[in-house]
N, CA and C atoms as an extended XYZ file, in Angstrom:
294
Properties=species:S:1:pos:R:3:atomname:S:1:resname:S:1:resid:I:1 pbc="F F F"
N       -18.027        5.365      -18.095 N   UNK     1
C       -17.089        4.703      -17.194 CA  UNK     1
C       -16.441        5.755      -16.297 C   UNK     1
N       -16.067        5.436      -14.632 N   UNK     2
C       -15.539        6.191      -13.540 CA  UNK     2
C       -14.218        6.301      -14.873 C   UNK     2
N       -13.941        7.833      -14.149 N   UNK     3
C       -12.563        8.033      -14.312 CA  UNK     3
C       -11.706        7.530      -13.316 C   UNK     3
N       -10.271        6.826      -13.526 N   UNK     4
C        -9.668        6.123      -12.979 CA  UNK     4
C        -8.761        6.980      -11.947 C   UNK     4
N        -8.073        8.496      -12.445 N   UNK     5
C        -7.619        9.358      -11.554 CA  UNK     5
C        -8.711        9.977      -10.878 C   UNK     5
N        -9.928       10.118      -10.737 N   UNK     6
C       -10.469       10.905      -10.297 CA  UNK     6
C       -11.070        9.885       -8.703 C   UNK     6
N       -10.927        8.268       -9.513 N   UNK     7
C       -10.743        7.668       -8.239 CA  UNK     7
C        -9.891        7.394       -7.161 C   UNK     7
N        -8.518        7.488       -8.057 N   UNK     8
C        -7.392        7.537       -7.023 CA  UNK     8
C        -7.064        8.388       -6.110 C   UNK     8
N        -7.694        9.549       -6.870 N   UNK     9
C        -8.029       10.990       -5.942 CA  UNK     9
C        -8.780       10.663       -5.039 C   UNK     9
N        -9.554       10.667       -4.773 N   UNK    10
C       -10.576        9.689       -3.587 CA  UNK    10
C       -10.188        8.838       -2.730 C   UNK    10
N        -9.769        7.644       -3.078 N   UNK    11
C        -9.205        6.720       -2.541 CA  UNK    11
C        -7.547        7.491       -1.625 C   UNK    11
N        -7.188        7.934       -2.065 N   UNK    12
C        -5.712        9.189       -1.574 CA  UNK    12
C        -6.559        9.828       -0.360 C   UNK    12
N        -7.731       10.241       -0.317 N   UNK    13
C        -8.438       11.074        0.441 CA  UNK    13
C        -9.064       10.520        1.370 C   UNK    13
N        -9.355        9.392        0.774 N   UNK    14
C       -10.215        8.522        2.270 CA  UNK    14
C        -8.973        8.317        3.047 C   UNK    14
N        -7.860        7.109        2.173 N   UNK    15
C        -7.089        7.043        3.110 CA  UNK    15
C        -6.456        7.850        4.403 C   UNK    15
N        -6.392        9.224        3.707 N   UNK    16
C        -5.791       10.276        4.700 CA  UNK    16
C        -7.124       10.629        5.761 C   UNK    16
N        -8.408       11.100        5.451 N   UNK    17
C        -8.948       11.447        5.810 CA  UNK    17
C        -9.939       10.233        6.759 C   UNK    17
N       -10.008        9.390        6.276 N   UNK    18
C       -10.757        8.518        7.138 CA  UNK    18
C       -10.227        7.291        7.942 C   UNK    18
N        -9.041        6.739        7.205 N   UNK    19
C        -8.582        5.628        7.773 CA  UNK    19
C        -6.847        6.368        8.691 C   UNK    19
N        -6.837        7.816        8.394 N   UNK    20
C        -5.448        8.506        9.324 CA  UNK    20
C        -4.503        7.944        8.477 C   UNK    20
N        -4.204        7.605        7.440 N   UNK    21
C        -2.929        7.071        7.169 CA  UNK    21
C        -2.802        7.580        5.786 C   UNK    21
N        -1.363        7.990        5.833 N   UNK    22
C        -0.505        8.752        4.564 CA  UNK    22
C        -0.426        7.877        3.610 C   UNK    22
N        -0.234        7.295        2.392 N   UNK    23
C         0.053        6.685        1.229 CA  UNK    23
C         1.115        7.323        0.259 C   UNK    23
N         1.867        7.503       -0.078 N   UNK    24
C         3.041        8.386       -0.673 CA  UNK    24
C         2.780        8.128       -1.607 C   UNK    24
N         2.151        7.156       -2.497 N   UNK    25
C         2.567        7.191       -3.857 CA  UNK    25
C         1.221        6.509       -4.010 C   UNK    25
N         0.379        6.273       -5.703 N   UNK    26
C        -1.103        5.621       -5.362 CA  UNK    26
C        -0.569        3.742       -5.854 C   UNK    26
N         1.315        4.033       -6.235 N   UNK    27
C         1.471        2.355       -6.852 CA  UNK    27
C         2.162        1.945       -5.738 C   UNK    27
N         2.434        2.538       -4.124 N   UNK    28
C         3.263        1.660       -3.436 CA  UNK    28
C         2.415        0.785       -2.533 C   UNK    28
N         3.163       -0.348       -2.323 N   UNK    29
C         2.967       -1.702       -1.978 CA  UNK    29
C         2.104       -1.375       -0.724 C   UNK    29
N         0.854       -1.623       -0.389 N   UNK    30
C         0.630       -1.089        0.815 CA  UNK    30
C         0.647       -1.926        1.947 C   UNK    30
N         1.331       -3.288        1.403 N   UNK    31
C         1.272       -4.763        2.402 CA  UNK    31
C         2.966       -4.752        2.344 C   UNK    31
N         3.322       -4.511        1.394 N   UNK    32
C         5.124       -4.626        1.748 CA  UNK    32
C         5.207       -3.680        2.434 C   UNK    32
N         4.755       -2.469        2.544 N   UNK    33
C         5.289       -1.442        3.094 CA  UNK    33
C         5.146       -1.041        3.910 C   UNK    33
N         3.935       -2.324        5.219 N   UNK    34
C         3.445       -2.312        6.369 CA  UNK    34
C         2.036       -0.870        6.643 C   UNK    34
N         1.934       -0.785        5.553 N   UNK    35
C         0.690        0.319        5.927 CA  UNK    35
C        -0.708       -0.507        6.255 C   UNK    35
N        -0.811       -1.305        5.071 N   UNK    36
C        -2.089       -2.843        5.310 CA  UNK    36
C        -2.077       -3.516        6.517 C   UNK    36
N        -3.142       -3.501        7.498 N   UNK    37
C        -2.735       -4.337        8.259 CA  UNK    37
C        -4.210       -5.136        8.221 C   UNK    37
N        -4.214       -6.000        9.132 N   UNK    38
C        -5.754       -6.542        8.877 CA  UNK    38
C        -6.839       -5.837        9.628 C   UNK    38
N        -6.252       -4.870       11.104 N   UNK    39
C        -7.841       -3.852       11.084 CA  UNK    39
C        -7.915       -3.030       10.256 C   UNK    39
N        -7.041       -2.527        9.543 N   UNK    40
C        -7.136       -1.461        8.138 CA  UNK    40
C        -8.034       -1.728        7.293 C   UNK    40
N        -7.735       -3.068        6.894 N   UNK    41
C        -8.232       -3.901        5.766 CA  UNK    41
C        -9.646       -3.900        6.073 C   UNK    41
N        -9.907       -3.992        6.634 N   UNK    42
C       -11.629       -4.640        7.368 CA  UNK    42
C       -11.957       -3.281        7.333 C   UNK    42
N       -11.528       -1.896        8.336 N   UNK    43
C       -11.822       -0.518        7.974 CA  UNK    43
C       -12.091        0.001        6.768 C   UNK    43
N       -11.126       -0.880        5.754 N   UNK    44
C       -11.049        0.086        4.550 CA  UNK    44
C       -12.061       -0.733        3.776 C   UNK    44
N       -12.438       -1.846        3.815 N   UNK    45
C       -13.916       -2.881        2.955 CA  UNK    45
C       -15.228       -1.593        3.841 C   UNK    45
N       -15.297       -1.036        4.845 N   UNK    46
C       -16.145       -0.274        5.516 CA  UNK    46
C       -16.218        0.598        4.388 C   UNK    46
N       -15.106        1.539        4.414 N   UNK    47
C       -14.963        2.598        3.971 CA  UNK    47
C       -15.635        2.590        2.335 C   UNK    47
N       -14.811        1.607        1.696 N   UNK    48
C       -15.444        1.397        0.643 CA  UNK    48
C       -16.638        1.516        0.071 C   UNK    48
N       -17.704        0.400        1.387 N   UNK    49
C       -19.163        0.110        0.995 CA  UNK    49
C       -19.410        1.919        1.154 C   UNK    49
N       -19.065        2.768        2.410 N   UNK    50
C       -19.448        3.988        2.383 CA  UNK    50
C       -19.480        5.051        1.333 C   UNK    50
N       -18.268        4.800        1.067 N   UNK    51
C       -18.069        6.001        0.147 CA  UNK    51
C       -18.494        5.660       -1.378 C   UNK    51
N       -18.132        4.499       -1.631 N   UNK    52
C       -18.573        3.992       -3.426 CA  UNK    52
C       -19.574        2.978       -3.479 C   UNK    52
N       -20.577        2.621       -2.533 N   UNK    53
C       -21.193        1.833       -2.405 CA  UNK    53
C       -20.567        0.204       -2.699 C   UNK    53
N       -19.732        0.132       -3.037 N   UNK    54
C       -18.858       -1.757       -2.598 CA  UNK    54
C       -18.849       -2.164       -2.133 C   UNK    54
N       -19.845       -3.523       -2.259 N   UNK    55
C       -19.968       -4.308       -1.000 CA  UNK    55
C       -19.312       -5.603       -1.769 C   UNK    55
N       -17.697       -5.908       -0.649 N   UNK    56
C       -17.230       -6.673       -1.243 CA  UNK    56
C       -17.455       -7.932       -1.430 C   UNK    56
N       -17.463       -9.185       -1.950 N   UNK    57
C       -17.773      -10.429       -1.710 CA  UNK    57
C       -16.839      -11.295       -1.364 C   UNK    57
N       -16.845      -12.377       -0.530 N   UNK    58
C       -15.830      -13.097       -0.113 CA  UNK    58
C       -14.879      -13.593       -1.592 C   UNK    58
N       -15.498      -13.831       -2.733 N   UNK    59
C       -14.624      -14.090       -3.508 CA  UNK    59
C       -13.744      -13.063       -4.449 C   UNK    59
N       -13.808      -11.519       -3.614 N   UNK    60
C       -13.519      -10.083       -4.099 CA  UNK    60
C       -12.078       -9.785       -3.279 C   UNK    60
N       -12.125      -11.055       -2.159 N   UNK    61
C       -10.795      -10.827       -1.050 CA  UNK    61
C       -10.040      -11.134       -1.739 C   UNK    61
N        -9.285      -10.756       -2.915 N   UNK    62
C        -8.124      -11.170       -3.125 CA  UNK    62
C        -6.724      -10.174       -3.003 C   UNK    62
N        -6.049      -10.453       -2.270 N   UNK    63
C        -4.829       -9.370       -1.682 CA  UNK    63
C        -4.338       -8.536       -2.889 C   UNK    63
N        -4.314       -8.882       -4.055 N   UNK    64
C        -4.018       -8.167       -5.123 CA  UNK    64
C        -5.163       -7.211       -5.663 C   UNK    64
N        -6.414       -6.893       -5.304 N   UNK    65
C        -7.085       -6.053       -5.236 CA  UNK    65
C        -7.012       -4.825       -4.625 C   UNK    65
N        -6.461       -5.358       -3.512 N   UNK    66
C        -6.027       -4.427       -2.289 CA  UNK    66
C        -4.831       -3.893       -2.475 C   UNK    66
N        -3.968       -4.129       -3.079 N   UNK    67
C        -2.128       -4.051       -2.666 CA  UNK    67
C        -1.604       -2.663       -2.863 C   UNK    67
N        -2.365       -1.549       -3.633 N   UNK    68
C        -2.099       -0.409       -4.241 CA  UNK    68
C        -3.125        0.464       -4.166 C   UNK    68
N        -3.259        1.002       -4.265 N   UNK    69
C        -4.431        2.832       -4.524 CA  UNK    69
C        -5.018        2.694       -5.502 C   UNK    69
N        -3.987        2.260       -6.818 N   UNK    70
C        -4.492        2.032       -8.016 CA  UNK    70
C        -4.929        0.444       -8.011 C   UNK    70
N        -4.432       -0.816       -7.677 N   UNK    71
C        -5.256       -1.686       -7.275 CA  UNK    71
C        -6.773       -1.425       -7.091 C   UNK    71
N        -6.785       -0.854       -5.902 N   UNK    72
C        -8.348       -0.409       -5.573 CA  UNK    72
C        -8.565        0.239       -6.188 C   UNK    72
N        -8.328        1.130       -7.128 N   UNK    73
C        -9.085        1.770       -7.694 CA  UNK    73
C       -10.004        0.940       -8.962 C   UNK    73
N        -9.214        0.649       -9.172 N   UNK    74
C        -9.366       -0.730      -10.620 CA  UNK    74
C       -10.475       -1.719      -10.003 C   UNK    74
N       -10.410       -1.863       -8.612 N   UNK    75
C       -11.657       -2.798       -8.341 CA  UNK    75
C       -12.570       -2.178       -7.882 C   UNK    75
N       -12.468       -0.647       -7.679 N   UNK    76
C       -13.996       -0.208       -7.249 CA  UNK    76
C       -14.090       -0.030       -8.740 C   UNK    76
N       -14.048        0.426       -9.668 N   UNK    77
C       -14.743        0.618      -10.693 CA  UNK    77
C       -14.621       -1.058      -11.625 C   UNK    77
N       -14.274       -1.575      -11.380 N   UNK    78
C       -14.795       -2.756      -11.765 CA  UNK    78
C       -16.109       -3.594      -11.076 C   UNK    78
N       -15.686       -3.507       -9.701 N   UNK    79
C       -16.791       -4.341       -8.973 CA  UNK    79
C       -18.067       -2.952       -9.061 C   UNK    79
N       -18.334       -2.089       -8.517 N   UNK    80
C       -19.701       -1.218       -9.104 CA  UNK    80
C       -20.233       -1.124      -10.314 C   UNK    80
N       -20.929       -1.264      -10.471 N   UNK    81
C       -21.808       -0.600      -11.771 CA  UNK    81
C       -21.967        0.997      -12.164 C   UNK    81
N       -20.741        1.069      -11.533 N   UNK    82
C       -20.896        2.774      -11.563 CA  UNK    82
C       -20.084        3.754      -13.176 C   UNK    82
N       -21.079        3.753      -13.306 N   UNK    83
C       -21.597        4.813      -14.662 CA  UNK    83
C       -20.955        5.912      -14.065 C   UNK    83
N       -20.732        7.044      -13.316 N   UNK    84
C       -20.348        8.237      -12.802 CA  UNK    84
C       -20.047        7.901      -11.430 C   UNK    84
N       -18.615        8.371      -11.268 N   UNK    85
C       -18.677        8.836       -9.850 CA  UNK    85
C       -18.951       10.131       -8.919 C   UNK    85
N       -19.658       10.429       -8.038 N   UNK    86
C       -19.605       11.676       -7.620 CA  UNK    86
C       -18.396       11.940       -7.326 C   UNK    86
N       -18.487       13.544       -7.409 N   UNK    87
C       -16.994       14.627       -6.797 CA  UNK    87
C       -17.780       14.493       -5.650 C   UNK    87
N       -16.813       13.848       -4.516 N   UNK    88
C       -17.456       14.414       -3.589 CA  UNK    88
C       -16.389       15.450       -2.565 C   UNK    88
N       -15.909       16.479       -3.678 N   UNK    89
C       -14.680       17.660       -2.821 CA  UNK    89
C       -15.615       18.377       -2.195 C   UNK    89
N       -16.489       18.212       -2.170 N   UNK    90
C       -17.890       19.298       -1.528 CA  UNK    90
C       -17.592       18.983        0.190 C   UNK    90
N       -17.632       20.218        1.208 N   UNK    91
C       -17.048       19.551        2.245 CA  UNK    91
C       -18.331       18.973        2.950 C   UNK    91
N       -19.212       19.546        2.337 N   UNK    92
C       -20.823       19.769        3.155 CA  UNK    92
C       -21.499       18.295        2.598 C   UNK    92
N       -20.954       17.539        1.276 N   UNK    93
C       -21.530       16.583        0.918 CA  UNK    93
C       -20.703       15.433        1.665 C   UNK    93
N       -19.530       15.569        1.477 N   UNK    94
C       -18.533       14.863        2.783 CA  UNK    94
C       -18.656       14.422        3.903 C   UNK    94
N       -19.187       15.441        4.731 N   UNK    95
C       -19.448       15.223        5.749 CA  UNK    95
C       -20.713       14.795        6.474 C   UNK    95
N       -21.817       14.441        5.388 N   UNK    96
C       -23.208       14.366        5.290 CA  UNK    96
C       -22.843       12.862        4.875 C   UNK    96
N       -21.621       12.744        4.002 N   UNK    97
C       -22.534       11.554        3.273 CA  UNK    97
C       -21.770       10.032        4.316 C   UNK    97
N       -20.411       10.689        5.002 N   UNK    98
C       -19.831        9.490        5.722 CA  UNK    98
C       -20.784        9.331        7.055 C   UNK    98
């Protein structure tokens, strides 16, 4: 089974790194706290399929999936079948693999 910090680590990293946006904490509200918006949302189902292979399903939209760092984290390793996640701190695999 993914390790659960090692996804939040990730997910912390895309956010900053791919979608431009800071997250302060991996449990704050990211729809109360106006960071979620709906092109985010749609960016970040992108991001997802990219980076962890998740391809979400319409019955996977549920806002409480989304609402936190750790939220998502809990549903990428629930919704994948993923046995291991790659490290991908490699900058060369990073930048190859988005």
């Amino acid at each position: 089974m993914a390790d659960i910090a090692r996804v939040r680590t990730r997910l912390l990293a895309l956010f900053t790194n791919s979608l431009s946006v800071d997250v302060p904490s991996v449990d704050v509200d990211l729809f109360d706290a106006g960071i979620m918006d709906s092109a985010l949302f749609v960016e970040l189902l992108l991001q997802l399929e990219r980076e962890f292979g998740i391809k979400a399903e319409i019955e996977d939209l549920e806002i409480d999936n989304f609402r936190s760092i750790s939220c998502i984290a809990q549903f990428v390793i629930a919704r994948g079948d993923l046995v291991e996640i790659e490290d991908t701190t490699d900058p060369v695999r990073s930048s190859t693999h988005r």
